[in-house]
C-alpha positions, 0 to 999 in steps of 0.5 A, a space after each residue: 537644153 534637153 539632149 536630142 537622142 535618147 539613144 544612139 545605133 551605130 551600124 558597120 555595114 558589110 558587103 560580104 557575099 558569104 555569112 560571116 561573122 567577126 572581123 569585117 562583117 556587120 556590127 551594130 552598137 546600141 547606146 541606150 539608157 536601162 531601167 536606172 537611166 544609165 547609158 548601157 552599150 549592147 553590140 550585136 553581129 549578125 552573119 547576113 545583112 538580112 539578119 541585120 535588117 531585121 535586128 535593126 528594125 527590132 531594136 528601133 521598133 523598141 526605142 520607139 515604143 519606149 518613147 526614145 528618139 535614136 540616132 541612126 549611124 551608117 559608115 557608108 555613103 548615103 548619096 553619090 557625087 554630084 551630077 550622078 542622078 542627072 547623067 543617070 538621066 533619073 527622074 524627080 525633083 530630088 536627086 538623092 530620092 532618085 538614085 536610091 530608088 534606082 538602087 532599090 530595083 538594081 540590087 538583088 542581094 539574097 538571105 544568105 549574102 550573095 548579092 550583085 553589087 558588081 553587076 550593078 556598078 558594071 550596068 551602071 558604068 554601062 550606062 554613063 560612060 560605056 566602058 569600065 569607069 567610074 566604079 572598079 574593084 572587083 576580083 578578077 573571076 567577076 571582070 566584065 568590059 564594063 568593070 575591071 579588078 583595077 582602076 582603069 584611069 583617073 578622073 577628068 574634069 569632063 568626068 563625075 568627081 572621084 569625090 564627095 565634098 565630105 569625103 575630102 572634108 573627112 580626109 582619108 575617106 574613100 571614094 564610093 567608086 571603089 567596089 573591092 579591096 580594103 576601106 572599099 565603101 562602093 560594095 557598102 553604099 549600093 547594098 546598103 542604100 536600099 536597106 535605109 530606103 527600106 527602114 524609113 519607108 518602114 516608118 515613114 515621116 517618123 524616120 529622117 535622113 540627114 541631111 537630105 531631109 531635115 536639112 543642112 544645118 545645125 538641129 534643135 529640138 524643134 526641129 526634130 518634132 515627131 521624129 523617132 529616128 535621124 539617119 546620117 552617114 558616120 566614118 568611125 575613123 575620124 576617131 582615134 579608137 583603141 580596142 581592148 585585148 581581143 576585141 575587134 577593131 569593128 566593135 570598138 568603134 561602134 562602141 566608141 563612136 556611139 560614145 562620142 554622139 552621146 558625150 557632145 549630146 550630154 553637153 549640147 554640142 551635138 545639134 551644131 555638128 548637124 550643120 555645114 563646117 565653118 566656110 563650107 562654100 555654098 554651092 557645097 551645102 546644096 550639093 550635100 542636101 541634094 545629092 551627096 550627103 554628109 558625113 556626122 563630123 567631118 571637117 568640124 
């Protein structure tokens, strides 16, 4: 069995307003083979996420040249909750596609990383409920009536999930309503999606989205015909990472992460990690190819 990927990208994502480098900015980890066929990791950590996109183009656009197919890894939700294209009353057979496009004409975030994700989670409460729910976290300069620094209330039954399935596969996983503060992924997600929306417009049929696009199931080589890149959502955290004396804890675990894809595809696991977790309810696995996403991983 051949393996999959010939490469493997992990990215962590910033949602910083200012250019910022070292702890909790951008990093992006490369595991890919060199001229002896070897793995070889390279990290990079550009200050904007500007800078990332084109790195990130950069180094596709390379591994596509040499003929290497890459695993594309976000450490930030790829879709929202369940119901949210439809109480956004967006339009389109799929709601994922819909609320990335919403997304993409929302968001304004400029070259030097300032950016309006809390104004877009502000229009967005607007718009579903009114007031300052579901999305909160923002610091207290940026409070408006449709978006407070804290929780204003918890979720009812009547109310979007707080949570994906993944998320509570994953244990530990924060909700994406959540804008501001530590292990907040909200900020990531809306400034994120448009960037993956833009790469894949990049290359069209060439780049799919997991599991959106290719399905919620184990992948084999066939079905990876054409395909240079497969995104998917990853949450380092479900590994246990141990940085090295002075290293930062973002790069250890896109380096590590990478490592881990790479090792069970070595040994042929990493097609079987692409399917639901044994007992996943149905109605779970639509709400996931549809809408939320997965996370690579999570509940396996």
């Amino acid at each position: 069995m051949p393996r999959l990927f010939s490469a493997y990208v992990i990215v962590d994502w910033s949602a910083a307003a200012k250019p910022t480098t070292g702890a909790d900015s951008v990093w992006i980890g490369v595991l890919k083979r060199d001229v002896r066929f070897r793995l070889a990791f390279e990290s990079y950590n550009p200050p904007t996420r500007a800078e990332a996109e084109t790195r990130l183009a950069a180094i596709l656009d390379d591994l596509k040249k040499r003929n290497e197919r890459a695993l594309l890894g976000f450490d930030f939700p790829l879709g929202f909750p369940r119901g949210f294209a439809e109480a956004l009353k967006l339009p389109g057979e799929q709601p994922w596609r819909a609320t990335w496009d919403q997304l993409d004409r929302m968001v304004k975030d400029k070259a030097d990383n300032t950016n309006n994700r809390f104004g877009v989670g502000s229009e967005i409460n607007r718009r579903l409920t009114g007031g300052p729910f579901p999305f909160w976290g923002c610091p207290p300069k940026d409070a408006l009536t449709t978006l407070q620094p804290k929780r204003t209330r918890a979720h009812g039954p009547d109310d979007l999930p707080e949570f994906r399935h993944a998320d509570l596969a994953a244990k530990g996983a924060a909700s994406i309503w959540k804008l501001y503060y530590n292990g907040s992924v909200g900020g990531q997600a809306i400034l994120g999606i448009p960037l993956v929306r833009r790469l894949k417009l990049a290359r069209g049929e060439a780049f799919k989205t997991w599991p959106f696009e290719t399905g919620f199931k184990a992948l084999t080589e066939s079905d990876l015909a054409g395909v240079d890149v497969v995104a998917a959502e990853v949450y380092p955290s479900l590994l246990k990472v141990q940085p090295a004396a002075g290293e930062v804890k973002d790069l250890a675990q896109v380096r590590a992460t990478a490592e881990h894809f790479a090792r069970l595809d070595e040994q042929n696991k990493l097609g079987a990690l692409f399917g639901p977790p044994k007992g996943t309810p149905p109605d779970a696995v639509l709400d996931a190819e549809r809408e939320e996403g997965w996370i690579l991983g999570a509940g396996a």
